[in-house]
N, C-alpha and C positions, 0 to 999 in steps of 0.2 A: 451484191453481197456486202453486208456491214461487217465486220470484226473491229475486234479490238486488239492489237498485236502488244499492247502497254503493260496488259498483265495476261499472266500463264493460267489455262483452266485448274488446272489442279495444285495451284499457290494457294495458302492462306492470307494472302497481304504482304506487304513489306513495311519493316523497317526503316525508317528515316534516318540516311546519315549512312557511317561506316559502322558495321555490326549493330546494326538497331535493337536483334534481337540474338544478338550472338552471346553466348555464354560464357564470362571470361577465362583465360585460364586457369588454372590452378597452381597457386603459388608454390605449390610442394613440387609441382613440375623443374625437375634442371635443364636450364637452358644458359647456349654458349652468351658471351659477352661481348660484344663487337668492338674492335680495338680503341674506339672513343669512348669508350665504356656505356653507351647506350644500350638497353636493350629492347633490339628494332621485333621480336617472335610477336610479341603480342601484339605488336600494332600491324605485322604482316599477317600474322594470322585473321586479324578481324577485316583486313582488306581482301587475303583472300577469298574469305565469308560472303564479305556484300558483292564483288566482282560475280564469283558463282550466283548468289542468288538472282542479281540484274540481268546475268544474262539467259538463267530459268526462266525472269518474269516474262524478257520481253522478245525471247529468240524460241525457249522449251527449255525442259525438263534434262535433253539429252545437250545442249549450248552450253551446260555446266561446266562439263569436262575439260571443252577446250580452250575456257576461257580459264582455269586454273592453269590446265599446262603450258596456258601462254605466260601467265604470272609465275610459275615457277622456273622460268627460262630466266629470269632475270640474272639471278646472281644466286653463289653457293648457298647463302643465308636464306634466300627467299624460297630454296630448293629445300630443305632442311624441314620447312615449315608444313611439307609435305610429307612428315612422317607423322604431324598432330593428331592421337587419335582422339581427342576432345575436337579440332575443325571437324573430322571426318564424322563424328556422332552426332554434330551440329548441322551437318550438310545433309546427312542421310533423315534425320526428322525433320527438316524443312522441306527438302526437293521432293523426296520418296515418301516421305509421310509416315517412317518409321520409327516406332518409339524402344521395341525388343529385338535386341542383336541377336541372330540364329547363325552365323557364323563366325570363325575365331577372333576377326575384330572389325572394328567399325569402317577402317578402309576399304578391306575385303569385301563388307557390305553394300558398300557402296558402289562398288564393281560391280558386283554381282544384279545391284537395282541397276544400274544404269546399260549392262549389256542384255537383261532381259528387256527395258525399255526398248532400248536398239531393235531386240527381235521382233516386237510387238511392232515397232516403224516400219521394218523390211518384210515381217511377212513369214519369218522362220518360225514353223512351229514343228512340235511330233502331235501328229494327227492317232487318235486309238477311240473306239468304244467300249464303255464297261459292260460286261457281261453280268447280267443279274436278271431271277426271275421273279418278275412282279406277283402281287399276290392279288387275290379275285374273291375280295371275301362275300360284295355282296349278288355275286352270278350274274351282273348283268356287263362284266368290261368294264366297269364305269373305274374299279384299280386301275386299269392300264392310262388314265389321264394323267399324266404330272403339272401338277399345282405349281408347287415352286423349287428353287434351286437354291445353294445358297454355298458359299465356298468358305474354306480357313487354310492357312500353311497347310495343311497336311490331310486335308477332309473335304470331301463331298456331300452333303447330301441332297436327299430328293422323296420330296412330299406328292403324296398322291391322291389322288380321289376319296380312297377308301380310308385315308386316316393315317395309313402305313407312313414311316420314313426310313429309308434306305440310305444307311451310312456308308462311303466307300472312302478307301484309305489312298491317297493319291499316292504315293510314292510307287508301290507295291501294283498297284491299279486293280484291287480284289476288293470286293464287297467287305466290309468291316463285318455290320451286322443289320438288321431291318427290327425296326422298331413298331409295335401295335399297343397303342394305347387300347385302355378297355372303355369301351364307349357305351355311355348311357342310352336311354329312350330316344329313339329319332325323331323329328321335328320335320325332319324333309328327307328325301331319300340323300342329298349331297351335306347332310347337316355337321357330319363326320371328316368334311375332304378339310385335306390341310392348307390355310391359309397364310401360313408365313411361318420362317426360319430364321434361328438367329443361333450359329455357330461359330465357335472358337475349337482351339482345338485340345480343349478341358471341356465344355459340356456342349449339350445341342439341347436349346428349347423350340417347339414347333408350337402352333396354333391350329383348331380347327374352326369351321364356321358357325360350330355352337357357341364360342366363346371360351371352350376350355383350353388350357395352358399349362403342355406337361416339358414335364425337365428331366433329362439324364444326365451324368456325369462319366463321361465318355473315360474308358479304364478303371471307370471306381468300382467298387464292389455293391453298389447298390441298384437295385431296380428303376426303371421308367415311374414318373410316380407325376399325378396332377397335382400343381400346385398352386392353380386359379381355376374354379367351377365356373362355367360362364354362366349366363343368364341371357336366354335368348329373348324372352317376353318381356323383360326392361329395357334392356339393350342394345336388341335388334343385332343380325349376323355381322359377325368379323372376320369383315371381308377383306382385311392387312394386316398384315402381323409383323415388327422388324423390331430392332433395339441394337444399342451396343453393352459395353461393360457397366454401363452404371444404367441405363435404361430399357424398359422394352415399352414399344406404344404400338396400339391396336387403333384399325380404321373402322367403326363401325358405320352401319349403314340399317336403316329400320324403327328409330327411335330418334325424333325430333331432340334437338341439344344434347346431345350424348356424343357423339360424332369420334372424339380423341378418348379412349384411357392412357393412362400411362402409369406405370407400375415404377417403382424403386426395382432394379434388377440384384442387390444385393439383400433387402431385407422379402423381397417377393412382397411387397407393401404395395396396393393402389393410393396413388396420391395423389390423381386429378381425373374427374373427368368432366367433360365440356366440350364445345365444337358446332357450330351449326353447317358442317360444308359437308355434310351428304344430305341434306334434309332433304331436300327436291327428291333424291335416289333413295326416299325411307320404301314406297313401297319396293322398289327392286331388289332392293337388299334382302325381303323377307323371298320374294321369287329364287334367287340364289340357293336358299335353302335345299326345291325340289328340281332347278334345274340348271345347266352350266353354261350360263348366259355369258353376255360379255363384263368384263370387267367393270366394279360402280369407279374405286377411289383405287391410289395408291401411298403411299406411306415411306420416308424413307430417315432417315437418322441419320446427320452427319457429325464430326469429329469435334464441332464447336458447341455443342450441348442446344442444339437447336433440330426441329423435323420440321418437313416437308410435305407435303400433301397434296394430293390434288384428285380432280372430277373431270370427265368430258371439256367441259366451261371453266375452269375456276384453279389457280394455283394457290396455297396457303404455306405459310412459313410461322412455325409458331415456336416460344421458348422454352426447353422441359425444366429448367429450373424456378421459372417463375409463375406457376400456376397455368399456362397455356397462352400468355399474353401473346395475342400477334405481331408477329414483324414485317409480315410482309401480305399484300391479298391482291391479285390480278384477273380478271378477270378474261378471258381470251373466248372473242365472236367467234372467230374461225373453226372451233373445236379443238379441243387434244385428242389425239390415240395415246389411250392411257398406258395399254401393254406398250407403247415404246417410252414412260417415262419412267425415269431412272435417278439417283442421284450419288455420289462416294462423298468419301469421308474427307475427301479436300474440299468439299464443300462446292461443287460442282454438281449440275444438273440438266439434263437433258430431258426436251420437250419437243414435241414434232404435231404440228397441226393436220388438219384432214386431208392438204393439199400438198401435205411432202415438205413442207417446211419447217425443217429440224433447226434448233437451235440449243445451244450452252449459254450457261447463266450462271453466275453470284447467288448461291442462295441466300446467304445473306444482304444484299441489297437490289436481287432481282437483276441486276446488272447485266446486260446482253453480252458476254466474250466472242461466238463468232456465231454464224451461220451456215449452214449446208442443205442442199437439196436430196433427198432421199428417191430416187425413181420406183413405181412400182405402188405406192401409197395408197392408191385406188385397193390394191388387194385385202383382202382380209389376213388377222394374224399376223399381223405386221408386232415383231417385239424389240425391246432394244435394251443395252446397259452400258455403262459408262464407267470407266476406273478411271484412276488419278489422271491419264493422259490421253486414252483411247475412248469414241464413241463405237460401239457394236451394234448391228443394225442386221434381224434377220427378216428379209422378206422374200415370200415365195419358195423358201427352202433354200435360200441364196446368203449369205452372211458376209456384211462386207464392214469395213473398217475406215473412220476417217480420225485423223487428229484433234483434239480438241481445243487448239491456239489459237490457229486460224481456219479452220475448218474445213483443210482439205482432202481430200479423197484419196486414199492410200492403197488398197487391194480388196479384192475378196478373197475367201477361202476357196481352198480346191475343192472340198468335198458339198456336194449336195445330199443336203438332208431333208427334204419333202417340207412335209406339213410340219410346225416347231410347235409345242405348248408351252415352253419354259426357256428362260438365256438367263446367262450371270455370269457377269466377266471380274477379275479383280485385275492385280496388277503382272501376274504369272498364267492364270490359267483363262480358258473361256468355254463353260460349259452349256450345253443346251439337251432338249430331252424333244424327240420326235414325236409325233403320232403314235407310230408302232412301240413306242414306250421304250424307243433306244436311246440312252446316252450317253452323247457325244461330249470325246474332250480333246481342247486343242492346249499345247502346252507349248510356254515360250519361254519356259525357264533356261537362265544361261550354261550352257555345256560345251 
């Protein structure tokens, strides 16, 4: 087994030096005077900075902790530096990858990421299924498949066959509401299933495999409404759908050099399209249409303005702010299982070859972080996801967990869920959608 124990999967980089990327503090800030009249806050502050992060890069995410309460044992001054909630806002978008405080302060925050971290290490969850009844618009079952999954703070949803997406409210754990776009002229009996989710917890846009792209505004007063008409006979099905705040990018497959769109997510504008890595899979992509083959490509957008892609063969890394330039192209003999690749927003990604050979990588420099073996590979349905510190791995209807530093093997879940069509883990919840159209949700939020 190779790893790399030098840097943390779910790190963006480090800083060179003490506080490389520390944010200084704020001069309007009062702070004591120490009797030589130095003032030591900000230069203890930027030391407690870079201590926590070295010990995230090269120990994890959860070595944070104790390497500050080793530094604040020092002396009352260096204790004191532990009330900073500029370090603690500093600490919480670096380690945890968060940018919007959803509790009373950034300390708090920070607690709260690092003891659900914890959970997610030991294994503590609350296990429940949501209750909801699919809809069956075209009579043949073919609604009860779920497409994809896709999480926010406060939201579920789940795409299905027939087009449908089904909102649930996690807190509450009730269905919100179920969404049915109004669907044109069919092209293939699956031309309608939904192909990718991109939620927050302000609006939910989904994709189907025609190419169309509708948008709601989740508590607004206004309707489901399509705001990209696809085009299947230019641009062959879209067969991936994801985005973040400023972007959404579509994987198509069916149409030689079209491969990537990519939209502006604020003016709903296409600004590029290009791509030659499904060309091999153009005719599959048009079979997708009438039947629910296995996956062409997948697609994933992480936090540095950069996506990810890949095929059976082939991984691509390319830039959404510079017209699509690539930054990365790998080619892999062995094959991918594409339903177990994944990638988050720390800029981590997971890939697992035909023989069970799962690894973590650098999406921006391809870089190998560690490796693990997956048992079971041989089977079909093999799915997987990945957040800031955990790999998720379901096979067989078995769902198990390893870290993602050094790539060791942590637990599995108690509950067996059969056959899976759908996983998506973030850094609280881990949900998946069975066969029989149940879904499952495991929560490791701290209580």
């Amino acid at each position: 087994m190779s790893t790399s124990s030098s840097t943390e999967g779910g790190d963006g980089g480090g800083g060179g030096g003490v506080g490389g990327e520390f944010e200084g503090p704020s001069s309007s800030r009062s702070r004591r005077r120490s009797s030589n009249g130095v003032w030591p806050e900000p230069f203890v502050e930027a030391l407690a900075f870079q201590v926590a992060i070295d010990a995230s890069r090269s120990i994890g995410r959860l070595a944070a902790a104790q390497a500050l309460f080793n530094l604040f044992q020092v002396c009352s001054t260096w204790l004191a530096v532990s009330h900073s909630e500029l370090l603690w806002q500093n600490l919480t978008r670096r380690i945890w990858n968060i940018r919007n405080l959803l509790r009373n302060t950034w300390r708090e925050e920070y607690i709260y990421r690092h003891q659900t971290a914890n959970n997610f290490q030991l294994g503590r969850y609350v296990y429940t299924s949501l209750p909801f009844v699919p809809s069956d618009r075209n009579n043949n079952n073919d609604g009860l498949a779920c497409r994809r999954l896709a999480l926010s703070d406060h939201y579920l949803a789940a795409g299905f066959s027939d087009g449908s997406v089904h909102l649930f409210h996690l807190p509450s754990r009730l269905q919100f509401a179920p969404f049915y776009p109004q669907h044109r002229d069919r092209l293939g009996r699956f031309s309608c299933a939904v192909s990718g989710i991109i939620l927050s917890d302000a609006q939910l846009v989904f994709a189907t495999l025609d190419g169309d792209i509708h948008l709601v505004v989740i508590n607004g007063p206004n309707p489901l409404r399509r705001v990209h008409l696809g085009d299947v006979v230019n641009d062959g099905a879209l067969v991936d759908f994801t985005g973040c705040n400023q972007w959404w990018v579509g994987l198509y497959a069916g149409v030689p050099g079209r491969a990537f769109h990519v939209w502006n997510s604020e003016t709903e504008e296409l600004v590029f399209v290009g791509g030659s890595l499904t060309d091999p899979e153009a005719v599959m992509g048009w079979h997708l249409l009438n039947e629910l083959t296995a996956l062409i490509g997948r697609v994933r957008v992480t936090s540095h303005e950069s996506a990810v892609a890949c095929t059976n063969l082939r991984v691509m890394v390319f830039d959404l702010r510079n017209e699509g330039i690539i930054l990365g192209d790998e080619e892999f003999h062995r094959g991918i299982i594409i339903s177990s690749f994944d990638a988050n927003n720390d800029e981590s990604m997971l890939i697992m070859d035909m023989r069970g050979g799962a690894s973590v990588r650098r999406v921006s420099t391809m870089e190998e972080v560690c490796r693990f073996t997956v048992r079971g590979a041989s089977q079909r349905g093999i799915l997987g996801s990945v957040n800031g510190g955990y790999a998720v791995m379901c096979v067989g209807g078995v769902i198990r967990v390893w870290e993602i530093v050094h790539g060791e093997y942590l637990y599995s879940f108690r509950e067996r869920i059969g056959a899976c069509n759908a996983i998506v883990s973030d850094e609280r919840h881990v949900a998946a959608c069975s066969a029989d159209a149940t879904i499952h949700l495991w929560d490791f939020g701290a209580n």
